[in-house]
C-alpha positions as CSV (number, residue, x, y, z in Angstrom):
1,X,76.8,49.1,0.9
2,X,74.6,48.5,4.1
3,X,71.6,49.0,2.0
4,X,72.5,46.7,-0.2
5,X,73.3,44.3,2.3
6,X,69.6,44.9,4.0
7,X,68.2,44.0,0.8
8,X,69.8,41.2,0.4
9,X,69.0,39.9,3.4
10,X,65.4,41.0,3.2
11,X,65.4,39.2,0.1
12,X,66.5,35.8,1.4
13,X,64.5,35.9,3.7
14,X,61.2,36.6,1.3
15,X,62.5,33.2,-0.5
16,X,63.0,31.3,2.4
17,X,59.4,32.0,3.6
18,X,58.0,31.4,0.1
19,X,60.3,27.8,0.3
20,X,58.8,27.2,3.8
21,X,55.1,28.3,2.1
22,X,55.3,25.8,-1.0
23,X,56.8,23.1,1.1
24,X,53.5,23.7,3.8
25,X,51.4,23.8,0.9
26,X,52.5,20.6,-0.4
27,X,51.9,18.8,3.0
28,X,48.4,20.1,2.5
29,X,47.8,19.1,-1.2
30,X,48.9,15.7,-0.4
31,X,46.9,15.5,3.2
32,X,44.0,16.7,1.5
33,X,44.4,14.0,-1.4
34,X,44.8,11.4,1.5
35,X,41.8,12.6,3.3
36,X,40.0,12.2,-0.2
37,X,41.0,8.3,-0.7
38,X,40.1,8.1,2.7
39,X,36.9,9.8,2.5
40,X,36.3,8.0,-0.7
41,X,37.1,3.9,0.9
42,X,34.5,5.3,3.6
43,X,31.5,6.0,1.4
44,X,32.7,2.6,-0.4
45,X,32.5,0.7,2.7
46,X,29.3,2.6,4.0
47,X,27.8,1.0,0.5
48,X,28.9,-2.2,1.4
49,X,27.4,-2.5,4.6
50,X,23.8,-1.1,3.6
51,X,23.8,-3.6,0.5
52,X,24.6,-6.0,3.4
53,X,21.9,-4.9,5.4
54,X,19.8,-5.2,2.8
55,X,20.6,-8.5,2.4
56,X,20.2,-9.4,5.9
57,X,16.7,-7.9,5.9
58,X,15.3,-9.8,2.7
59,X,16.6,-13.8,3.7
60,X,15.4,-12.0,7.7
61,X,11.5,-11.7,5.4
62,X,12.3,-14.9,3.8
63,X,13.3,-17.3,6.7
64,X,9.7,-15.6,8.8
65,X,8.1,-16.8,5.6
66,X,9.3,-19.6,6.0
67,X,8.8,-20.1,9.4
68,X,4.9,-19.1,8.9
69,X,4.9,-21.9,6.0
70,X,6.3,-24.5,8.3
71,X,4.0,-23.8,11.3
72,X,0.8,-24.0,8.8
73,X,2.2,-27.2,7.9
74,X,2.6,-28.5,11.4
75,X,-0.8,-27.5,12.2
76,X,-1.9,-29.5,9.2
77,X,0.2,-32.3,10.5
78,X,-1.4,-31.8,14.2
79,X,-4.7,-31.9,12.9
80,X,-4.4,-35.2,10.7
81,X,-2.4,-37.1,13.5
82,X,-6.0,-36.1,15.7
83,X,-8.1,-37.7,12.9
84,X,-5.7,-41.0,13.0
85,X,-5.9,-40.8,17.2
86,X,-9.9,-40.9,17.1
């Protein structure tokens, strides 16, 4: 009967560790599926803010357009506000 009893025990003990195993390997499925979303709302986000950027860059070209248009029309102004003066 001791044997038997060793066995036994053995045995529980196998399906106890293979419990603990598939319960640790389910905390690492579902960490590794939360580290996916996560990784996933990052690269999302990382879009975002270079389409921002973009963005920001193009009206940044636009407004120094702008800008040069404005002081070309100042000049103009300058100069015909000299003709008046003489």
């Amino acid at each position: 009967m001791g044997l038997i009893q060793e066995a036994l025990a053995a045995l529980t003990e196998i399906r106890e560790s293979a419990e603990n195993s598939l319960r640790l390997s389910d905390g690492i499925q579902l960490a590794t599926r939360e580290q996916a979303s996560a990784a996933a709302a990052i690269a999302g986000s990382v879009e975002d803010i270079a389409r921002r950027a973009e963005d920001s860059a193009m009206a940044v070209t636009g407004i120094a357009d702008t800008s040069r248009g404005l002081a070309e029309v100042s000049s103009a102004l300058d100069a015909a506000l000299a003709r008046v003066k003489v």
